[in-house]
N, C-alpha and C positions, 0 to 999 in steps of 0.2 A: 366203360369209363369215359370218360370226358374227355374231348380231345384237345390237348393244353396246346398253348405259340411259344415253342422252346426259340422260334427266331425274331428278333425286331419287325415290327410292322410300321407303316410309312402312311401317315396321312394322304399325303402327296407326293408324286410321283421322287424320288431323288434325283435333284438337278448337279449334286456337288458329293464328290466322297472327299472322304480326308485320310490323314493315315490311321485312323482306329478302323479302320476296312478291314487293317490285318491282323488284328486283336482277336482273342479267342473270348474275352469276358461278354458276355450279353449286354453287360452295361455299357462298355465301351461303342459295342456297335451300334447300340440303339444312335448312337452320335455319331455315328461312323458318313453319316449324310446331313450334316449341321452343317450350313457356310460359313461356322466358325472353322480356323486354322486349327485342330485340336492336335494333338501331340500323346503319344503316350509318354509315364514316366519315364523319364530315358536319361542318360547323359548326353545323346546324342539334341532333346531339346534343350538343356540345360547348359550349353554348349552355346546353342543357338540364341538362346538368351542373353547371356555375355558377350556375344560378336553385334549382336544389336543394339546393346546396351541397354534393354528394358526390363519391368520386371516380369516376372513369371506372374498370370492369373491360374491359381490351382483352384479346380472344381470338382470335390470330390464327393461319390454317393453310391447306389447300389440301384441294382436293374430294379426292382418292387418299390421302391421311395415314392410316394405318390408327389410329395412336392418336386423330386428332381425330374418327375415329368413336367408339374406345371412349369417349374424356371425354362426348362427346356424348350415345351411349347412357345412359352412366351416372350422368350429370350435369345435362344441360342439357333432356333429356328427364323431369327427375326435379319435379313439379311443387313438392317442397317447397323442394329447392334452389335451382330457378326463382325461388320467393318470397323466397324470402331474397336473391340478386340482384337481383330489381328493386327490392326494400324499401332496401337499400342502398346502390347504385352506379348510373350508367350504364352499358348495358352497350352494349359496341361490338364486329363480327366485322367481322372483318378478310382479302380473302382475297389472300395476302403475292402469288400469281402476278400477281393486279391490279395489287397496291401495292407493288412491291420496295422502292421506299424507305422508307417505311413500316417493311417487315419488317427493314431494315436497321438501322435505328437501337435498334428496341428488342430486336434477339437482340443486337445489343452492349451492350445495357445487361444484358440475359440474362446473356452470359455473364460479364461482368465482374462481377455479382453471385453466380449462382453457379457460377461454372468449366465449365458445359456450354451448350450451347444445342439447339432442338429445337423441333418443331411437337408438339400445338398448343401453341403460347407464351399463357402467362398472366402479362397486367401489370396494375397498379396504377399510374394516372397522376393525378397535381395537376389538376387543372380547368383553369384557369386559362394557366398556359404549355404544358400536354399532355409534361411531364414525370416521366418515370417514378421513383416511389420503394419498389415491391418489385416481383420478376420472380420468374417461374420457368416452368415448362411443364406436364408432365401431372400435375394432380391428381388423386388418386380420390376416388370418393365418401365411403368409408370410409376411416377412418385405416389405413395398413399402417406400421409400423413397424418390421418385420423389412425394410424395404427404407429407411426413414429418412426416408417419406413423410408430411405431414400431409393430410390428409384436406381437398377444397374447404372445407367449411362450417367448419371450424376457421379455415382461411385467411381467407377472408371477412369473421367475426367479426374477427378481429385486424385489419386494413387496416381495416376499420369505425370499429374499438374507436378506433385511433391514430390515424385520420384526426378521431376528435372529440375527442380526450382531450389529445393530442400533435400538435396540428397545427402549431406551431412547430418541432418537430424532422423532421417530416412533409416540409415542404417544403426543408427544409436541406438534409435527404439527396437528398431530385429535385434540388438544385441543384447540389446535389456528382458527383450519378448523372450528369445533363447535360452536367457539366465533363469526366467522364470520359471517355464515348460521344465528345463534342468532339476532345478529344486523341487519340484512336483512330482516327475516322473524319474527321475534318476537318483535322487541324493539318496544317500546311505545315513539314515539314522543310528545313533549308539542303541545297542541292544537294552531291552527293557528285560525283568523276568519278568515269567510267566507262569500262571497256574489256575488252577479249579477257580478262582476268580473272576478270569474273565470268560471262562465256559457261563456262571451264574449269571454276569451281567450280559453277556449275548440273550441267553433266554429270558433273564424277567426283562429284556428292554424288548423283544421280539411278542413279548407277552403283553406288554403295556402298547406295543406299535396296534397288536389285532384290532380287526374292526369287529365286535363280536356281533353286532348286528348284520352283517352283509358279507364278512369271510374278506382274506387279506390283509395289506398291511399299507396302513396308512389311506387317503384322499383318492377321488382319483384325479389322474389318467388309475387305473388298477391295471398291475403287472401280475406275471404268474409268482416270480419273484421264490421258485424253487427249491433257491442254495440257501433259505431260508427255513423252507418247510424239511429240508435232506436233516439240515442241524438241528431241527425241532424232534425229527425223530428218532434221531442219535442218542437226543439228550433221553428221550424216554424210553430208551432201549440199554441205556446204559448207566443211566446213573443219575435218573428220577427218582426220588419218591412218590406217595401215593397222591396227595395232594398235586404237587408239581406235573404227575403224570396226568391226573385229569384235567389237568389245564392245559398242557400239552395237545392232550386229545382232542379239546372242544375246539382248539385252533386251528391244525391240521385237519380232523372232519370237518369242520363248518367250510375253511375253504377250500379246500378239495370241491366239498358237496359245491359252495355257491360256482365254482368255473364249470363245473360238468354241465350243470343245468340253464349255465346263463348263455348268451349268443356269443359268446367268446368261444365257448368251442361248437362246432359246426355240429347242428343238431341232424342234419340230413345227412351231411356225407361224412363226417369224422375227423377229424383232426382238430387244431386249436388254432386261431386267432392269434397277431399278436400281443393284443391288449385290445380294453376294457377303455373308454373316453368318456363313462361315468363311474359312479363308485361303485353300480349293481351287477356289476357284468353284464349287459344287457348288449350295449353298441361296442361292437368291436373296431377297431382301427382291420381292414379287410386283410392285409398278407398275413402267408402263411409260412412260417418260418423254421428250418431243419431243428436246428438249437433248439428251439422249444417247443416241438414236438418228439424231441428224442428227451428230454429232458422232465417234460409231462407224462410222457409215456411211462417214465421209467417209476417215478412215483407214486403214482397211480397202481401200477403193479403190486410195487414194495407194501404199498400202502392195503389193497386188495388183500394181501397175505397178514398182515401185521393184522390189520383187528377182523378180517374175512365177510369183507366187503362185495359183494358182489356186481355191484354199480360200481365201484372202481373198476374191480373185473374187467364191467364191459365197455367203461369211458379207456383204460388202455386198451384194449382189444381193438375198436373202432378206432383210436387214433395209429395204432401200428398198423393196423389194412387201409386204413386211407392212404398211407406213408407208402405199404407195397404198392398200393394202385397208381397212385396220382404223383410219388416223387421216387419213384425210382427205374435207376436207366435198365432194361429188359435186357441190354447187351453186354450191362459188364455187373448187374447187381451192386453196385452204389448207388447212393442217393443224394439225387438233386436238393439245391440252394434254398428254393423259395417259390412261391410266389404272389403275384400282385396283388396291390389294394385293389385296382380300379379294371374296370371295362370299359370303354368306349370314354376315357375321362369320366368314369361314372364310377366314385366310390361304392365297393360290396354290390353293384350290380349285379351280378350272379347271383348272389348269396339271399336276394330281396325278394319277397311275397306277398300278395295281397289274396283273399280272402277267395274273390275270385278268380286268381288262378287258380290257387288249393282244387277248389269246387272243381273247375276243369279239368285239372289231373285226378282228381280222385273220384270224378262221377263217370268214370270210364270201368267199367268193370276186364273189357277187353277177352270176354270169352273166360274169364278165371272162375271155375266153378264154387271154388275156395274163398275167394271174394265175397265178404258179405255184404250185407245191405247196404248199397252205393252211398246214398246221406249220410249217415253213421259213422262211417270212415272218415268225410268230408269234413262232419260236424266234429267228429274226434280230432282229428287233425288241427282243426281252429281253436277249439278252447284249449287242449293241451299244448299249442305250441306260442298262446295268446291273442291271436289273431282280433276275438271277439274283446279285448277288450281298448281296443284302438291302435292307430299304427306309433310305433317307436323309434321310427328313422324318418330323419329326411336330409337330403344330402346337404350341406352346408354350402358348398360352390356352388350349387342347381338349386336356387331355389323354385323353379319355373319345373322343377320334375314332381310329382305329387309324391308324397307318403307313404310309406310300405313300411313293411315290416321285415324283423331280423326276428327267427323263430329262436323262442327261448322257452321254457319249463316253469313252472312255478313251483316244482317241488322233487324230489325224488320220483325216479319212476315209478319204483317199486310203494313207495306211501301217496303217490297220485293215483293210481288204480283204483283206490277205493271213490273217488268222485266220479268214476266213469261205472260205477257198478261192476265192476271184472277184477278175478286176482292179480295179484302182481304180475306173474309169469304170463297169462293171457296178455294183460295190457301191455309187457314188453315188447311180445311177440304182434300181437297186433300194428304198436308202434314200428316195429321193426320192417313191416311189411310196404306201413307207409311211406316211409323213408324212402324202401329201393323204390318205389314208385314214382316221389317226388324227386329223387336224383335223376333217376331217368330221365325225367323229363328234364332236369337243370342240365342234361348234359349235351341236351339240345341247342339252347342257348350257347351264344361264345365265351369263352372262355377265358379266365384271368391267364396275362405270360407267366409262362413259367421258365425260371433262371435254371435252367439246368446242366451248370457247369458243378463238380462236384470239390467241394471243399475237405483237406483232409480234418480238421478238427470236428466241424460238425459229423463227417460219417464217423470218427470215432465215438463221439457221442451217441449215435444212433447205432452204431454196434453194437453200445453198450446195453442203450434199452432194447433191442429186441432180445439180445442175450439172457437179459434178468428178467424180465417177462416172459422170454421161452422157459427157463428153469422155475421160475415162483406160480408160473399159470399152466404150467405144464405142459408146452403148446411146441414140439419141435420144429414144426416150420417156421418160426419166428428164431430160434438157434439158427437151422439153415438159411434164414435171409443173412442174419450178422456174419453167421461163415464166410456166405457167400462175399461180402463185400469187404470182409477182412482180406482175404486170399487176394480180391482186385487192388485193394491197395497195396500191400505188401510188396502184390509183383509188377503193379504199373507205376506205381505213385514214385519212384525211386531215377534220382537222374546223376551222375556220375558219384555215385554213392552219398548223395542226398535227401531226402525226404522233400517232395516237392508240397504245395500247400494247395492249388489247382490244380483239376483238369477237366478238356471240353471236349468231347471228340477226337479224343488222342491228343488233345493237343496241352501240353503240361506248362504252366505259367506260375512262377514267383517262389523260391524257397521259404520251404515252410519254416513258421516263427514257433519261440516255446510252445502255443496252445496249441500247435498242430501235434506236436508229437506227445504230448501230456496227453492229451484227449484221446489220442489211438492209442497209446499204453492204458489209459482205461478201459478203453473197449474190449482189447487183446484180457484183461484180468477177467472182464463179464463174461466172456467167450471161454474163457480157460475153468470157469466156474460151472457154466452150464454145460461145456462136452464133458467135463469129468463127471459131474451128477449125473448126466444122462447116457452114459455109458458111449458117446461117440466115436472112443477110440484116435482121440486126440491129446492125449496126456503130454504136456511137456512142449509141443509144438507151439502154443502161443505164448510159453515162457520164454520160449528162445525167441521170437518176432519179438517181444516185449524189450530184450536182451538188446535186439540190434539197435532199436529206437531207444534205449537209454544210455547206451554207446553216444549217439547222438548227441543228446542233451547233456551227456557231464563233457564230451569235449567241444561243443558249442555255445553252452547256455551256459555255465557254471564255470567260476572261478577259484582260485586256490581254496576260498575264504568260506564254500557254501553258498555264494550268493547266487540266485539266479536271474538269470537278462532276460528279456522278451526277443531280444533278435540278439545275431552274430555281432562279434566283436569286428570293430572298423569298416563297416557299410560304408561307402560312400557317399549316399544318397541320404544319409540319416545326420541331422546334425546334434542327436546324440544319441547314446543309446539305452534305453527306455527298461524300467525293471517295475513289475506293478503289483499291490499286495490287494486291489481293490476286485470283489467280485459284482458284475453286473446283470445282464442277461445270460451272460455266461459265467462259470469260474472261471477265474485268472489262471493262466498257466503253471505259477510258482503252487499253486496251493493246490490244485488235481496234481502236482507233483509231490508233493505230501504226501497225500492217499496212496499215489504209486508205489513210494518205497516202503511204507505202511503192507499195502497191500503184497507184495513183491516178500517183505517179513513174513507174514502171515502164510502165503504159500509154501514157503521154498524154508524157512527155518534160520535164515540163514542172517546173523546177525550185523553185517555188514549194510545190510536194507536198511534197517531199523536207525544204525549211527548216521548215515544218508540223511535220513528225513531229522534229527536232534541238531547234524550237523547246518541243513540249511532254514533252519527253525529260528535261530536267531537275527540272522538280514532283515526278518519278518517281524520279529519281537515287538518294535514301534510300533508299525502299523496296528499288529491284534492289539497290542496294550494299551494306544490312543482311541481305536476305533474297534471293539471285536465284535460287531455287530457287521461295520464295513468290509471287514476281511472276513466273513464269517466263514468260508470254505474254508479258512484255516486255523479257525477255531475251533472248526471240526475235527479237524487232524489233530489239534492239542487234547481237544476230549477222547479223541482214541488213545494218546498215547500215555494220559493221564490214566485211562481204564484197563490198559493193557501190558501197563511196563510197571515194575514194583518200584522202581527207584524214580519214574519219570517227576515225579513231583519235587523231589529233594533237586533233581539236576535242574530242572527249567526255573525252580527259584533262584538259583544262582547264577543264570543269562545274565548279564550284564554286571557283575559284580554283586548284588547285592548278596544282602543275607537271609536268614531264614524268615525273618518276618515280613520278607513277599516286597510285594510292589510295591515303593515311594515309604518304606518301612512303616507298613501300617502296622498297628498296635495288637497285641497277641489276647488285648477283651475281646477283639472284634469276631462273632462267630460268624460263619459261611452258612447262611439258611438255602432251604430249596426256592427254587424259582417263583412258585406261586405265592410263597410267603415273605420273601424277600420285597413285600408289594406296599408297605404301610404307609407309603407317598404316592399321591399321584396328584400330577400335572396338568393342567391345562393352557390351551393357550386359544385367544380368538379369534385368530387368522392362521390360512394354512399358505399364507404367499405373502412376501413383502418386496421392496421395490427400494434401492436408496443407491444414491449417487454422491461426488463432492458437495451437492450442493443441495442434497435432498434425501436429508436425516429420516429416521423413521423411528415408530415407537409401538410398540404390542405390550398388553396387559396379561399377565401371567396368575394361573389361580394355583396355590398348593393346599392340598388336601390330605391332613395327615390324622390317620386312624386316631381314635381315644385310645388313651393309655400308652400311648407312643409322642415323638418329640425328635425333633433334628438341632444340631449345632449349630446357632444363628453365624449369621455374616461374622460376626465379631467375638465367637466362642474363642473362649481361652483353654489355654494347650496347660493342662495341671497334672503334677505328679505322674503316676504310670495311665494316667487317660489321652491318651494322645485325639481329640476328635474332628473329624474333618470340615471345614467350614463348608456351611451355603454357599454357594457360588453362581451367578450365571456368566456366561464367558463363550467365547467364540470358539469352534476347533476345525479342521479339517482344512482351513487355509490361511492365507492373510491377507490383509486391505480392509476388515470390519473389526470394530472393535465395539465392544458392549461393555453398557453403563447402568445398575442395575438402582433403584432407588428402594435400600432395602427396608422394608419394616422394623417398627422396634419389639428388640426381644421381648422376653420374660426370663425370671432366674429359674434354674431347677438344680435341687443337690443330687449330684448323679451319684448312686447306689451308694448314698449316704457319704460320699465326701465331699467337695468344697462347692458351692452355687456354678454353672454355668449359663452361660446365655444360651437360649434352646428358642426353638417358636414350634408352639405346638397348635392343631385345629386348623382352621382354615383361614387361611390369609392371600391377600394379593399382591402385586410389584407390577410396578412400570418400569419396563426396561426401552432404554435408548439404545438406537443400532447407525452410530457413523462409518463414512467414506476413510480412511485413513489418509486417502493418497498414496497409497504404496500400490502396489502392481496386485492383482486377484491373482492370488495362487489354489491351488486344489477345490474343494468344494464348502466352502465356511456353512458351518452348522451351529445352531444354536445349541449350548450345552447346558445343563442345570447338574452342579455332583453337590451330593448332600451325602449324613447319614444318621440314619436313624437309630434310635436306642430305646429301651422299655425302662425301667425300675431294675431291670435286671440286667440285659445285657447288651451289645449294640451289634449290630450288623456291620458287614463290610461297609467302606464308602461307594457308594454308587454313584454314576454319571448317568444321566439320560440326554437322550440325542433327541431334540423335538422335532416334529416333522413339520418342518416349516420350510419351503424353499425360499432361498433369499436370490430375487434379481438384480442385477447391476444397472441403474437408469443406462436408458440408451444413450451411447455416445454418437455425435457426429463426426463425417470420416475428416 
């Protein structure tokens, strides 16, 4: 194996430590020799803050970030701008994998200030409540303005300037910025109900997001985007039709198949990428990250089993032994963080090949009598991995580095064999040979750092998929790895009867927050699953480790009401405390806590699980019922509980007061069709990015396309007798500061199922929609919405929302 830099490395000799010398995060230390004053979070700098009277500069990121190296290089290694940070601020680094909560509050203050968010984040906070009142992320050293950047030291001065000149408006806006973050991440919406509804609208809008040409969902950057593909399978395992299920299918296979085969996941040595930075999977963004490869991994198995796949098979297979080899600690059997994009400042360096090296490691036969014909190899190696048909990368910082290539596949292994004249199983095995070949030799080369402090949510994660891929692929040393690093958490991870959330070499850092302990209650179920099928003789031992970690979370996380927090009540460091129903690269902690008492039901019989997850199902109501596509991990857990409890349907319709006929008392014509047929609309739109500020309106042309023989309720449909029908609409959700103006076509009449005319618009038509600044503060993340519904001669479908995929920027402000 490769020999990874589990420690900081130093361009230049270190002239200056600071106090991150004593930190155990790999991020922190990497600064731990900056001539910046850097500070960990502490109250002890927060403290120091207030006796100086300046504000806190907070810079928060993680060891693998490839720009929180550039900032650093360019910035915080820069001894003048060094001086001007400590002359003016305190400075505080931040490393967000430590402290997610932490990182959570202030990228929503990020973005709600300026429409994006991103590592490293750069705040400005008040001393005194640790509320923020300018954000933003990567500065340069130098002004660039062709890109609408001001330069750190500009920044600086300004935050400085205002903090002494303006500090009555200074802290108005932290208050206002506070309020917002508030409403975002904390407010408690009224319970919505819920039902088989928004299961239907998560999958036909998941169905209308696929890219059917290239696998995924949505534009790129392309993510693996998992908690996606988890609930697409659900649906087809539980409560598809035939129709719906092959559409189901062709989404899940197609992207499955397009990440296996593209350079997103590592064709030599195994594991996955974090993303895709076109739509093909082709260029990877270079780290490698635990989350998702425990989380690919685990799919891939499930998935390997479910339609018997054997190329799934063997893309989890290699990404779980890449996982044993390259990230995990030999001394305690958990598994390391991540690692880098870059080598030597050189994004995917490692990872890159030319044509010519191939030829040199492969025209080596080395004594191998087994070794065929030296060329062959060589030439195989090139065409199957693309080589031959030019290179696919070039770094975008360097452009003075020539061209190489990111090896990728063009097709299935198993149906590329036939272009190389050999069956499948030759050509795998052939391929397979080449591979340890060309690792070897990568492993020569130096090596991307590796962060290998161990996080408990992610090992929970990754218990969980060696555990279900040891039980679905039949493979017990992948059970013994999960064991193995279940047992090290259990009995290290604990500090005066806590669950800790780090640790580095013994050294344990930060109480773990809900995803720490949700995630290892998942692992603990995968593990409990696979020693009983496999006769380990572990029956009952991870239901009671499950036991002590939910202990945890209903007296820490969880309030009289069912609601559950992302951290403990009255932190002091937090100025507020943070509850989130949104799943990202990861699920959200509230909603793998769904699963848990789900799953916990399902084991154990025992129905006090079950009331558990009903109970904390309504906190969440809003979120799934505005967005259940956003929350979709736990619109998952509503599809279980819909399939699995006889009464679950009648109870979740009455979440929030209503009555039987459902959410926002939709009309009892309207039928629930299956996902793929639920499709007689679709959407277009001509841009997939817009841009608009107070003073820099924007407008996109929208195309609707609705089947023959069908028809929706125009803008101005009228509400008659027992036809209740839901109007056209386009409209903003997910936050506020945008408001949309939609310029709607004129109807036509239609007599619905022969009673009174309504205004309908059927066939294809277009709309210009306007999208203004409100002036109001940006809260959550504003999405463009379109809810329509559709009807035939006979009957009408639920009303549907579709969520477009269009990301909306905020014009850059000036600080």
């Amino acid at each position: 194996m490769p020999d990874p830099q589990p420690s900081p490395t130093f361009t230049t000799p270190p002239t200056f430590t600071n106090r991150l010398a004593a930190e155990a995060s790999p991020y922190l230390l990497q600064h731990a020799h900056n001539p910046v004053d850097w500070w960990p979070w502490s109250e002890e700098a927060f403290a120091e803050a207030r006796r100086r009277d300046v504000p806190i500069f907070l810079s928060i990121g993680y060891s693998t970030c490839y720009w929180c190296h550039v900032m650093e290089r360019e910035s915080f290694e820069n001894e003048t701008i060094a001086k001007q940070m400590n002359e003016l601020f305190v400075c505080i680094k931040v490393d967000r994998e430590e402290r997610p909560d932490v990182d959570e509050l202030y990228m929503a203050a990020t973005v709600m200030m300026t429409g994006h968010g991103g590592w490293p984040m750069t705040v400005f906070l008040e001393p005194k409540s640790l509320r923020p009142f300018y954000c933003g992320t990567y500065f340069p050293a130098e002004t660039r303005p062709e890109y609408g950047r001001h330069s750190l030291p500009q920044v600086l001065d300004a935050m400085s300037m205002a903090w002494r000149t303006q500090r009555e408006g200074v802290i108005e806006q932290a208050g206002q910025m506070a309020d917002s973050v508030a409403e975002h991440a904390a407010a408690i919406s009224a319970a919505k109900p819920l039902g088989q509804s928004q299961v239907t609208d998560a999958a036909s809008g998941l169905l209308r997001m696929f890219d059917r040409a290239r696998g995924g969902f949505g534009n790129a950057p392309k993510f693996p985007q998992v908690v996606f593909l988890e609930f697409l399978l659900d649906v087809r395992q539980l409560a598809a039709d035939d129709s719906t299920g092959d559409a189901i299918d062709e989404a899940v296979k197609r992207t499955l198949t397009a990440m296996m085969i593209g350079g997103i996941f590592d064709q030599v040595g195994g594991g996955f990428h974090r993303y895709s930075v076109d739509a093909t999977w082709t260029v990877p963004h270079f780290e490698k990250m635990l989350y998702d490869n425990a989380q690919l991994a685990a799919i891939y198995a499930r998935a390997a089993r479910f339609y018997g796949d054997s190329e799934f098979e063997r893309t989890s297979r290699r990404t779980l032994d890449y996982v044993l080899r390259e990230m995990t600690d030999s001394s305690t059997g958990m598994f390391c963080s991540a690692q880098d994009a870059e080598v030597d400042h050189r994004e995917g360096l490692n990872y890159l090949w030319t044509p010519a090296e191939i030829r040199a490691v492969l025209g080596d036969p080395s004594g191998d009598e087994n070794w065929t014909t030296t060329p062959n190899n060589a030439d195989l190696a090139i065409r199957a991995y693309g080589l031959d048909k030019g290179t696919n990368f070039q770094d975008p910082h360097h452009k003075e580095e020539p061209p190489r290539n990111v090896p990728r596949l063009s097709d299935r292994a198993d149906r590329l064999a036939a272009e190389f004249g050999l069956p499948p199983g030759a050509f795998i095995d052939k391929l397979a040979r080449i591979n340890e070949r060309l690792y070897e030799a990568r492993s020569g080369r130096k090596q991307p750092h590796l962060d290998d402090k161990a996080i408990t949510a992610w090992n929970g994660l990754m218990i969980g998929a060696f555990a279900l891929a040891g039980r679905v692929l039949e493979e017990p040393r992948y059970v013994a790895a999960a064991a193995r690093c279940a047992d090290a958490v259990m009995t290290t991870m604990w500090q005066e009867g806590r669950l800790m959330r780090t640790t580095r070499r013994g050294v344990m850092k930060a109480c773990a927050v809900l995803e720490d302990h949700a995630c290892l209650m998942h692992g603990l179920f995968q593990l409990h699953r696979a020693e009983s099928e496999m006769g380990d003789g572990n029956d009952g031992q991870r239901i009671g480790q499950a036991a002590k970690v939910l202990q945890q979370v209903e007296r820490d996380f969880m309030d009289a009401s069912g609601t559950l927090y992302d951290t403990r009540e009255g932190a002091p460091d937090l100025f507020i405390r943070a509850r989130n129903s949104h799943d990202g690269a990861m699920p959200c902690g509230a909603s793998v806590m769904l699963h848990n008492w789900l799953d916990l039901h399902e084991i154990t019989g025992e129905a006090k699980y079950l009331q558990a997850a009903f109970k904390a199902l309504p906190p969440m109501s809003a979120a799934i019922a505005d967005s259940p596509i956003g929350s979709v991990n736990a619109t998952r857990a509503l599809l279980r509980m819909l399939a699995g409890c006889e009464d679950a349907a009648g109870a979740l319709s009455k979440v929030g007061g209503s009555d039987s006929r459902g959410v926002e008392g939709r009309a009892a014509v309207a039928s629930p069709r299956s996902a793929a047929e639920v499709d007689p609309v679709e959407i277009y739109a001509g841009v997939d990015r817009i841009e608009i500020g107070p003073d820099h309106p924007a407008q996109l042309t929208l195309v609707v396309k609705i089947a023959p023989g069908w028809h929706i309720a125009a803008a101005e449909a009228a509400q008659t007798g027992e036809l209740q029908l839901s109007a056209f609409r386009v409209y903003v959700i997910g936050g506020t500061g945008i408001a949309a103006y939609a310029d709607y076509p004129a109807p036509t009449e239609f007599a619905a199922m022969g009673g009174p005319e309504i205004s309908v618009y059927e066939g294809t038509f277009e709309l210009t929609v306007a999208l203004e600044d409100t002036g109001e503060t940006w809260t959550g993340r504003p999405l463009i919405a379109v809810a329509y519904q559709a009807c035939n001669e006979g009957e009408c479908l639920l009303p549907t929302t579709v969520e477009l995929d269009i990301a909306i920027d905020r014009a850059t402000r000036t600080p």
